[in-house]
N, C-alpha and C positions, 0 to 999 in steps of 0.2 A: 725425450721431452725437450720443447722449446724454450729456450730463455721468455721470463718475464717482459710484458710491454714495460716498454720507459721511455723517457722522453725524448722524442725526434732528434734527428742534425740539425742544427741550424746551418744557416746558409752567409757566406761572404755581403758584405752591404756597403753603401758608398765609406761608409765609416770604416768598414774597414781596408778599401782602396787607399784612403789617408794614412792608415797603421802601416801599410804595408810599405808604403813609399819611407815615412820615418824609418821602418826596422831595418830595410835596404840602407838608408845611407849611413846608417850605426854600422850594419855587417861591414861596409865600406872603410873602416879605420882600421880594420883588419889587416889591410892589405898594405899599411901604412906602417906596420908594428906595433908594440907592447906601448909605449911612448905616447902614439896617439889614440889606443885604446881606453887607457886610464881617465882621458877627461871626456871620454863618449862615453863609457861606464857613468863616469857622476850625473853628467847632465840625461842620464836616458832612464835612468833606475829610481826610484823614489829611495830616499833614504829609512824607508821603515817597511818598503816593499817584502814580502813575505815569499819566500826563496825555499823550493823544497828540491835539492842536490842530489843527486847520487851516491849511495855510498861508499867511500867513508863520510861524506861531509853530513849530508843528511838534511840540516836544518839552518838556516843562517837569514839576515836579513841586511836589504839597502844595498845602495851601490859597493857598499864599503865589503859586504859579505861574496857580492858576487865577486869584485876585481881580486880580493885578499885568501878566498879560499877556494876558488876556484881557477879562476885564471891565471893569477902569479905561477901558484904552485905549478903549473903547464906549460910556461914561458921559461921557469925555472927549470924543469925536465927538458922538454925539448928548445935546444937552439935553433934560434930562425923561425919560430913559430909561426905557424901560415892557419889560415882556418878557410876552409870551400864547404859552403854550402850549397850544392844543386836543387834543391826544394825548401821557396820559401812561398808560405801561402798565407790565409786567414780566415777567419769568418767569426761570425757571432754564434752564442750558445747560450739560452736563458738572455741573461738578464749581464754577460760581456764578452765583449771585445776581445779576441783574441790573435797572434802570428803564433807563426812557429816556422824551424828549418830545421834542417836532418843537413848530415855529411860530416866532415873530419876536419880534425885538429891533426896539424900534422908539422914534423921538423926532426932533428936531429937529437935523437935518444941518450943525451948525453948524463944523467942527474935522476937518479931515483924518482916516482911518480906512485906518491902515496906507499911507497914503501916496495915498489915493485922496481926492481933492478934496472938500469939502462941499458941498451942493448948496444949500446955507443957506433946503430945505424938509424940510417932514415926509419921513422915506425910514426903510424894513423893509428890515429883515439877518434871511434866512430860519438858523435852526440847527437841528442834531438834535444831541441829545447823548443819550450810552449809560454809565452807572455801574454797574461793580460795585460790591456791598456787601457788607462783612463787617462782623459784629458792630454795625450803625447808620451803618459811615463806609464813605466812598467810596475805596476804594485802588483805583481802574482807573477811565482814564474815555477814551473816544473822543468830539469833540467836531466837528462839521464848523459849518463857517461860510460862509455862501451871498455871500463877494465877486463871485464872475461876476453873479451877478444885479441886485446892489447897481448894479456898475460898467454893465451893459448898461440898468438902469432912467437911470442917469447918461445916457446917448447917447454914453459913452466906450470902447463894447467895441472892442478892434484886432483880431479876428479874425469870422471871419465868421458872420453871423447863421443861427439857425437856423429851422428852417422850424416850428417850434412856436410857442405863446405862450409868450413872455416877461413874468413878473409875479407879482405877488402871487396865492398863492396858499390857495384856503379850508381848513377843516379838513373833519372828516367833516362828510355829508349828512345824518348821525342826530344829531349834536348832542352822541354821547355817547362821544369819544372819551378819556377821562379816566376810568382805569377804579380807584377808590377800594378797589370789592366784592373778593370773591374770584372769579372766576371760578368756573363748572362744567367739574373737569378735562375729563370727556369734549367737552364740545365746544370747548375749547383743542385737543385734541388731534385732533379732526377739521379745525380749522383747521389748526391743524401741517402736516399730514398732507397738505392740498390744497394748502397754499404750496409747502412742500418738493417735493413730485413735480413742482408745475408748475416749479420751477427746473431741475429734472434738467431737464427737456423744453426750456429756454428756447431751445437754441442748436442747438437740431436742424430738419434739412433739410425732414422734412414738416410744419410746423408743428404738431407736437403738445400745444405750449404753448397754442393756441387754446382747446381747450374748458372750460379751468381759468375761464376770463373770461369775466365776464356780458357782452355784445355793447354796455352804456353802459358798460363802463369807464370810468375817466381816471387817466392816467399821470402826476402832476405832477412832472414831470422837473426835474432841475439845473440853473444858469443855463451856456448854452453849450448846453443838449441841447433843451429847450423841454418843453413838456407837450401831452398830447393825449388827445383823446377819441373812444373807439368801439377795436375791437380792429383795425379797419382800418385807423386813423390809426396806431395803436400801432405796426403790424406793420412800416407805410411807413418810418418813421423805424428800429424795432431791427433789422430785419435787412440794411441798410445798413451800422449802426454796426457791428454783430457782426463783419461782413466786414471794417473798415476794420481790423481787429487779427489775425492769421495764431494759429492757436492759444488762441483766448478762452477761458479758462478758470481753473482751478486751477493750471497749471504741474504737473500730477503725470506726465502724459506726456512733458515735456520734462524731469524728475526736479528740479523744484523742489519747495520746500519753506515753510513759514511763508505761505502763500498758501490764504488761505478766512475766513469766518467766526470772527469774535471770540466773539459770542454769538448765537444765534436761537432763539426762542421763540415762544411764542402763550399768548393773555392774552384769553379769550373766542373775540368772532368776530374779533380782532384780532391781527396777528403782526407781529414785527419783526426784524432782521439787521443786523450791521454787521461790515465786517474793513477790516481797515488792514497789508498790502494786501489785498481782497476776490478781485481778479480783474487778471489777467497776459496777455501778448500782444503782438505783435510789427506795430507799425505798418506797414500793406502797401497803404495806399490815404488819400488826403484825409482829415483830422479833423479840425473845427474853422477850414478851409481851409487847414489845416498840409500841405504837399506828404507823400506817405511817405519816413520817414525811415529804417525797417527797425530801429527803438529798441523794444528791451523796456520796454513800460512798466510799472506796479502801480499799479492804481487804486483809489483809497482810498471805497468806496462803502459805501451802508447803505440801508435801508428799511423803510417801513411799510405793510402793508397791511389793509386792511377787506375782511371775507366777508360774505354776505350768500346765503341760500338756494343752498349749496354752491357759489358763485361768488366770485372773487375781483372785486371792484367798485370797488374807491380803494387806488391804491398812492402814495404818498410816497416818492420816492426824493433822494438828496443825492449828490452827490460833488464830490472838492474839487477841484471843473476846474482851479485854478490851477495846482495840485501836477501833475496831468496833463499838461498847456500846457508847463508847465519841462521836465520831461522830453523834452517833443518840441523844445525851442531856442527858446520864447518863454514871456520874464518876464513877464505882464501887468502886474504889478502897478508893476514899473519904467517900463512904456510909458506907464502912466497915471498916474506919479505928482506929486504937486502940486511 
């Protein structure tokens, strides 16, 4: 069965050429240190800006929640902390404006992180983060932070491994995922167009999902799910997964609600999604080598992907296994902490 229609990608606009030029020279203090990040946090973040974290943090708001429970704590674990982001893009969805960038926080493991040990070497904390923007400041922001990966790069994961690689992982293969220009609506919109369909199609029985993917894809999955490459490998591991949840989807047939996409767009040959919850479903088989538990769960997922001669060819995906893990009756981050 086909996922339900719902509403289209939106597409990149000169508005959001403007976002995108601001959210570049904010990622730019980055490069400058903790120092200079803290007064591009105030001036970038609205003070009552509505902030949804990754767990542990979860919930906070304004500049003050972003720099104080997120970032300190990160600057404080790792020394010399550096942040690269290889993809930053944008576009509108409904009724706003939104960026967003994928890639790693990275530096010297020296200082507990959220309770997870230091490994006192160099160690990457992969993130995606999604802002909306009004007026130049950021009031909405979804932000995932990659601890499964962190914790399984450690040799500390309590649950069972999965059969993908685990690791660091590259940006695009063009080099140019940072996209400053304006796009050409029409072919944002043809990407749109080829993401979106291929999602209707993801979770249906004849594989219809298949011919959206060029045959080298690579999937680079979230820490707990692993990444892979070829549409074969791809296929091995999701339609597994899809099964391991009774009902995968939106929740609109079970009559929930608040379930799908926060924003999704395309920004060239490039598009991107995130919802908080994304995707709903009722544990009916092994995950993660969690026994089923028959718990609705809501999992908090996002992504990014690269087209390429009408093919979708690098997808970026994030979700915040932790938050998933709890819900099923295991705290990782308690199990592993210093």
């Amino acid at each position: 069965m086909t996922r339900a229609p719902r509403p289209a990608m939106g597409i990149a606009t000169a508005t959001t050429t403007d976002n995108k030029i601001r959210y570049l020279q904010y990622l730019q203090q980055y490069d400058a240190g903790v120092a200079a990040v803290k007064p591009a946090i105030d001036s970038y973040f609205a003070t009552d800006a509505n902030l949804k974290l990754g767990h542990p943090i979860n919930e906070s708001r304004g500049a003050e929640g972003y720099l104080n429970q997120l970032i300190m704590p990160l600057a404080q674990a790792f020394d010399g902390l550096c942040r690269k982001n290889p993809v930053v893009i944008g576009g509108a969805y409904l009724d706003g404006e939104w960026v967003t960038s994928t890639g790693y926080f990275y530096g010297h493991f020296k200082a507990p992180l959220f309770g997870i040990p230091p490994s006192g070497k160099m160690a990457f904390l992969r993130y995606g983060e999604f802002l909306r923007i009004e007026g130049g400041q950021v009031v909405e922001a979804e932000c995932f932070i990659g601890l499964a990966e962190l914790i399984i790069a450690l040799g500390l994961w309590p649950l069972s491994v999965s059969q993908g690689y685990e690791g660091v992982v590259p940006g695009p293969a063009t080099h140019d995922g940072v996209r400053s220009h304006r796009a050409d609506p029409a072919t944002s919109r043809i990407t749109g167009n080829l993401v979106e369909d291929m999602l209707l199609e993801l979770a249906s029985e004849d594989r219809a999902w298949r011919p959206y993917w060029d045959e080298r894809m690579v999937w680079y999955g979230p820490g707990g799910f692993g990444s892979y490459a070829t549409r074969d490998a791809f296929e091995a591991f999701q339609v597994p997964f899809e099964k391991s949840f009774e009902g995968w989807g939106d929740g609109q047939n079970e009559g929930l609600s608040g379930i799908g996409s926060s924003c999704k767009s395309a920004d060239g040959d490039y598009a991107f999604l995130s919802g908080w919850p994304q995707i709903t479903g009722l544990h009916v088989a092994p995950f993660l080598g969690i026994a089923p538990t028959g718990k609705r769960v809501y999992m908090r997922d996002c992504d990014w992907w690269r087209c390429a001669d009408g093919k979708i060819i690098e997808n970026w995906c994030m979700v915040d296994t932790l938050h998933l893990a709890l819900q099923l009756g295991r705290d990782v981050l308690a199990e592993v902490s210093a």
